[in-house]
C-alpha positions as CSV (number, residue, x, y, z in Angstrom):
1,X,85.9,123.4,41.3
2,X,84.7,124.9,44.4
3,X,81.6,124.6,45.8
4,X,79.3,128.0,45.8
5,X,78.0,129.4,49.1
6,X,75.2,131.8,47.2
7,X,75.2,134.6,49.6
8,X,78.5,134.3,51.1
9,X,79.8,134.8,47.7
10,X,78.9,137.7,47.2
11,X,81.0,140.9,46.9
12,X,81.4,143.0,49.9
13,X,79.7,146.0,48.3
14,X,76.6,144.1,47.4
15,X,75.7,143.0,50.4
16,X,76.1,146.3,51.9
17,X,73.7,147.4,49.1
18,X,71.2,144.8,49.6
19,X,70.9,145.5,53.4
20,X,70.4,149.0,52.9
21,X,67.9,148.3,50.0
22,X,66.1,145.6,52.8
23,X,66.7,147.8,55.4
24,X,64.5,150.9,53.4
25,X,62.0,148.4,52.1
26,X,60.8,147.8,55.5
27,X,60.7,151.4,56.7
28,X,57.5,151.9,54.5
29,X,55.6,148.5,56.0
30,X,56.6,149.2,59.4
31,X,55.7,151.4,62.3
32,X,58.2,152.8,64.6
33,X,57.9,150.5,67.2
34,X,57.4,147.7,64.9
35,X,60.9,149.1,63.3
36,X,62.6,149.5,66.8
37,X,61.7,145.5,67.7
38,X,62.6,144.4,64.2
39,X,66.2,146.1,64.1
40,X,67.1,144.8,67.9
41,X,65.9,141.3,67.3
42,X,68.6,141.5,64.0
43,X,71.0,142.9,66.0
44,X,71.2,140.4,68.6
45,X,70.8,137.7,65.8
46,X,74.1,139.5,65.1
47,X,75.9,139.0,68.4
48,X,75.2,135.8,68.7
49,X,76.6,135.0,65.5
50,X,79.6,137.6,66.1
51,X,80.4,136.1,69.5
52,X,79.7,132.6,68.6
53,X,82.4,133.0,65.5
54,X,84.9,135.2,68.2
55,X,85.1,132.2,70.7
56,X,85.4,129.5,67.7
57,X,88.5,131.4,66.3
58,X,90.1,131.8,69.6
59,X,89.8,128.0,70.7
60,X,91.3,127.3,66.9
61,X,94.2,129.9,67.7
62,X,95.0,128.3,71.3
63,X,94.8,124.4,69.5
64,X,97.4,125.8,66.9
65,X,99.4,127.3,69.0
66,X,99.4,124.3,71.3
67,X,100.1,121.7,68.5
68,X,103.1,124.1,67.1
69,X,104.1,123.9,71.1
70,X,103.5,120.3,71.4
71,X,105.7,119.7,67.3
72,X,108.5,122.1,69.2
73,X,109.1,119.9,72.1
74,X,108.8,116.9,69.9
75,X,111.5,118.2,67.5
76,X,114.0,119.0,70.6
77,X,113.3,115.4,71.9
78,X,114.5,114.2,68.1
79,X,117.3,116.6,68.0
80,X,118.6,115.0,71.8
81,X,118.3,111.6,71.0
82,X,120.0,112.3,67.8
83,X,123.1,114.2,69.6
84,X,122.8,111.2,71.9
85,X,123.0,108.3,70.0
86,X,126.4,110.4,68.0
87,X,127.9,110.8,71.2
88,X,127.4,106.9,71.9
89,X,128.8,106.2,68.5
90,X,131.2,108.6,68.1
91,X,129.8,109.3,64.7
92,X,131.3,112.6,62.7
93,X,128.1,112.9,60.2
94,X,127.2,116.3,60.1
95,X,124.4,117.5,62.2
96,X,121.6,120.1,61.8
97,X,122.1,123.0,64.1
98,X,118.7,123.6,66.5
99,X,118.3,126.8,64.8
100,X,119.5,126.7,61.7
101,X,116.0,126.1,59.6
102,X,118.0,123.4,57.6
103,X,121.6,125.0,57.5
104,X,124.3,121.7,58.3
105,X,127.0,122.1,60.8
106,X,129.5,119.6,61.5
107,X,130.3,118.6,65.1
């Protein structure tokens, strides 16, 4: 069973909900400038968090695509060696074609 995150469970229309219900909550205890510092001190609490998360899922992006890069290269290696070592010993196995996803050809 998977473990529960409390807020982050919650459905997307019930947290828009609660902010606006927070949000109107503290219009009454508030003053106006007390209001403006409030909501700018939450929204950069917000951009940190957004650009913090924006950076994190790039670096994650670049590392997949340079492990995909990195299994691709690996896989040609394989497939010479293979062709390679057939050549050397004239073997007439089929092969699997380098863009076949799995399809045999014979050589």
């Amino acid at each position: 069973m998977a473990a529960s995150n409390g807020f982050f469970d919650l459905p997307a229309e019930l947290m828009s909900a609660l902010g606006t219900v927070l949000g109107f909550a503290l219009l009454g205890r508030l003053d106006y400038n007390q209001q403006n510092s409030l909501g700018s001190w939450l929204e950069l609490i917000g951009q940190v968090l957004e650009s913090n998360a924006a950076q994190g899922q790039l670096l994650q992006a670049q590392q997949q695509g340079d492990r995909l890069t990195a299994v691709e290269q690996e896989l040609a290696m394989l497939r010479r060696e293979i062709a390679a070592l057939r050549r050397n010993y004239g073997s007439t196995e089929p092969t699997v074609a380098a863009d076949s996803g799995g399809e045999e050809k014979t050589t």
